[in-house]
C-alpha positions in Angstrom: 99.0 0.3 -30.8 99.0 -3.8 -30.9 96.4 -3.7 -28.3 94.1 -2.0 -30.3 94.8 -4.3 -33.2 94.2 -7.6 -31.1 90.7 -6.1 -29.9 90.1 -5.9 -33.0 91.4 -9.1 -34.0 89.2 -10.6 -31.6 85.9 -8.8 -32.7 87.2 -9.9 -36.5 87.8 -13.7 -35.7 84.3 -13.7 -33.3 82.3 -12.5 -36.2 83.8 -14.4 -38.6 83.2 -17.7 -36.6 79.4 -16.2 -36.1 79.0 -16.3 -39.8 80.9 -19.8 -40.7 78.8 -21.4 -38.3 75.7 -20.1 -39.8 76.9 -21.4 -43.3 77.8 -24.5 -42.6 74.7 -24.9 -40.2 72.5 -23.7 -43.2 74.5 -26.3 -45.5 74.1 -29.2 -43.3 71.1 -30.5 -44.8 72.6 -30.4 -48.8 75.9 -32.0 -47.5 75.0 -35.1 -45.4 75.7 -37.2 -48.3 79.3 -35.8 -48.8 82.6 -36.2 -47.0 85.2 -33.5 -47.0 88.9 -34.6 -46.7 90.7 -32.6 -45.0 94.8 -32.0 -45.1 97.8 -29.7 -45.0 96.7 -27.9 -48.4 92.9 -27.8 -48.2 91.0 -28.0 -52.1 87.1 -27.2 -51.5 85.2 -28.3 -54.1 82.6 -25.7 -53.4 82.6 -21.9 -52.9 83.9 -21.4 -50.1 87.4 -20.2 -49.1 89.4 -18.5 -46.8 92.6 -17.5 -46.2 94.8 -15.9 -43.2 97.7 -13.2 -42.4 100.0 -13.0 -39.4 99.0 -10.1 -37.7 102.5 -10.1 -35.6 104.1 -9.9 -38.5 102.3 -7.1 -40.2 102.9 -5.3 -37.2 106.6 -5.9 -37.5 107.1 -5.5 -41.3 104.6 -2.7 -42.0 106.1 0.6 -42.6 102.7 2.4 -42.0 102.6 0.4 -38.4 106.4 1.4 -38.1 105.6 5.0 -38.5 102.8 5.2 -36.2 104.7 3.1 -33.5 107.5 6.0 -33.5 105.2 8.6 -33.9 103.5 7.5 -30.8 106.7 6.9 -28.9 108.0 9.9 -29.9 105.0 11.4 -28.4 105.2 10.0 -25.5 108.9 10.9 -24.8 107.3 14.8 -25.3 104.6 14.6 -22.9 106.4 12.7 -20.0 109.5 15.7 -20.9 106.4 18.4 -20.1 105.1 16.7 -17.4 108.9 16.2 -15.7 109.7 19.8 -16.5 106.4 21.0 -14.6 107.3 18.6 -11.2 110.7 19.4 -11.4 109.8 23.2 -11.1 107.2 22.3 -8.5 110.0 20.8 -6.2 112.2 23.3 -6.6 109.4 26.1 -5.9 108.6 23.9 -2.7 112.3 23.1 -1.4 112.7 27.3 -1.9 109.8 28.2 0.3 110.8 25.2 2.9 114.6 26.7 3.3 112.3 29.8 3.8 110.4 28.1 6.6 113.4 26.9 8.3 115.6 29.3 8.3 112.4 31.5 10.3 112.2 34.7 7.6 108.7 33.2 5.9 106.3 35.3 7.4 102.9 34.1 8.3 101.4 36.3 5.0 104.1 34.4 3.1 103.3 31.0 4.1 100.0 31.1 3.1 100.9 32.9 0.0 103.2 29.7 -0.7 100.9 27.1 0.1 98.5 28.9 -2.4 100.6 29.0 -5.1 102.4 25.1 -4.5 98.9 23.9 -4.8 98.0 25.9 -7.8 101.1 24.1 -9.9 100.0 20.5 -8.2 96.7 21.3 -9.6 98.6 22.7 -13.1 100.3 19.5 -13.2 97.5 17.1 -13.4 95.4 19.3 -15.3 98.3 19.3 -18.0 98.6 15.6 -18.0 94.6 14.8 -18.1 95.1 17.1 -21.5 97.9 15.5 -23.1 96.5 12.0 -22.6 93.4 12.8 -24.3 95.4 14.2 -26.5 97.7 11.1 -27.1 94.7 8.6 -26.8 93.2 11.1 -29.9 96.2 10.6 -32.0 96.6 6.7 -31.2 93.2 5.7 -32.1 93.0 7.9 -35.0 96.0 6.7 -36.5 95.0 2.9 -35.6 91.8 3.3 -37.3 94.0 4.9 -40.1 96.3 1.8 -40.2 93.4 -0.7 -39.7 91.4 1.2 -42.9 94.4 0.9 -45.3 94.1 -2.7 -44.5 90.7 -3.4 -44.7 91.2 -1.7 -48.2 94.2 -3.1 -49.4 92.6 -6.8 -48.4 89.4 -5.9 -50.3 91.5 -5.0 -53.6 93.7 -8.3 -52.9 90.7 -10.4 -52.8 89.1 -9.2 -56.3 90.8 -11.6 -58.1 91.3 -14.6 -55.4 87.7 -15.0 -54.6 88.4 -16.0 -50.8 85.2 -16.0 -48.6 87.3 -15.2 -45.6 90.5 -13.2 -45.3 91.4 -13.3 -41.5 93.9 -12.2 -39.3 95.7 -14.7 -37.1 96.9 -14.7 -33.2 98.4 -16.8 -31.1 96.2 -18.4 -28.7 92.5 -17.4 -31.5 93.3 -20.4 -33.0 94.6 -23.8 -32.8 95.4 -24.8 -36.2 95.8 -23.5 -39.5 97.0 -25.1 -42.9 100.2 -23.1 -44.0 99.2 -22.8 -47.4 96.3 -20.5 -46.8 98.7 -18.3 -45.1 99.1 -14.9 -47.9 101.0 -12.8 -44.9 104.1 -12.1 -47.2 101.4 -11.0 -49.8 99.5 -8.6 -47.9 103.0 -6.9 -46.3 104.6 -6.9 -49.7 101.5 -5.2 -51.3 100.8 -2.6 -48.2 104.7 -1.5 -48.4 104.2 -1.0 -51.9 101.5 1.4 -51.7 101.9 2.7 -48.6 104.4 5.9 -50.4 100.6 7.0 -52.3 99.3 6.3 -48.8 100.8 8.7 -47.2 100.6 11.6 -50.1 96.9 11.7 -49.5 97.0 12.4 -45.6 99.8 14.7 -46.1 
């Protein structure tokens, strides 16, 4: 789950530094004469703002991103319990068969008969796996992309009365400064627990 959301973190913040560079690269020419002062609580005396949440945090204090998390884990505790129950019985099937062998009463008919069948529930095994990974790896990206558009949405709703340019999401490492007061993360949790109850009515 917070892998996907870092990819897309990164394809947000690579975009997003595409399009400021353009802006102030088209800009360039109209502000030569101007000097920008730049501090801990940045005032632009033009258009152009932007603000940032914590992405670490969202994933921590979400309760959409809490829910999916256990969901997934709880998934996964299913799937490896299939899987073990499958080997397990594969084991047992073999260790049967080998105090067959030893003991000299598997006959020749039977051996093959064995080795057959042991190789059918190898081949079981990893068939059943390759299907409940595809399976998981459904459910994880559809629920990301479920998480990611009540985001997107919520942001978009956020911003219609604070006129940012930019909304961003920050990581560790992306960037290597940022003024504290543009930082709205305790907005955008606050408001995203708050709707998330109507959230979930309409997938139910």
């Amino acid at each position: 789950m917070k892998n996907g959301l870092i990819i897309w973190n990164v394809v947000l913040t690579l975009v997003a530094g595409y399009l400021l560079f353009n802006q102030f690269s088209s800009r360039k020419g109209s502000d030569k004469g101007s000097k920008i002062s730049v501090n801990d609580s940045i005032v632009h005396n033009g258009n152009f703002r932007i603000a940032y949440f914590e992405m670490d945090s969202l994933a921590n204090n979400f309760d959409m991103v809490k829910e999916v998390k256990a969901e997934l884990t709880k998934k996964e505790t299913e799937n490896s319990g299939v899987i073990e129950r499958m080997a397990k019985g594969l084991q047992e099937k073999y260790l049967f068969y080998q105090k067959q062998y030893e003991a000299g009463t598997l006959t020749q008919t039977q051996y093959e008969a064995a080795s057959v069948e042991l190789k059918k529930m190898e081949e079981n095994i990893r068939v059943k796996k390759e299907e409940l990974d595809r399976d998981y790896f459904d459910i994880k990206t559809r629920r990301e992309n479920e998480v990611k558009k009540n985001i997107e949405g919520f942001i978009k709703d956020y911003n219609k009365n604070k006129n940012y340019t930019y909304i961003m999401s920050y990581e560790p490492g992306l960037f290597y400064y940022k003024d504290t007061a543009l930082n709205i993360t305790a907005d955008v949790i606050k408001g995203l627990n708050v709707a998330f109850p109507s959230i979930k009515k309409k997938t139910k």
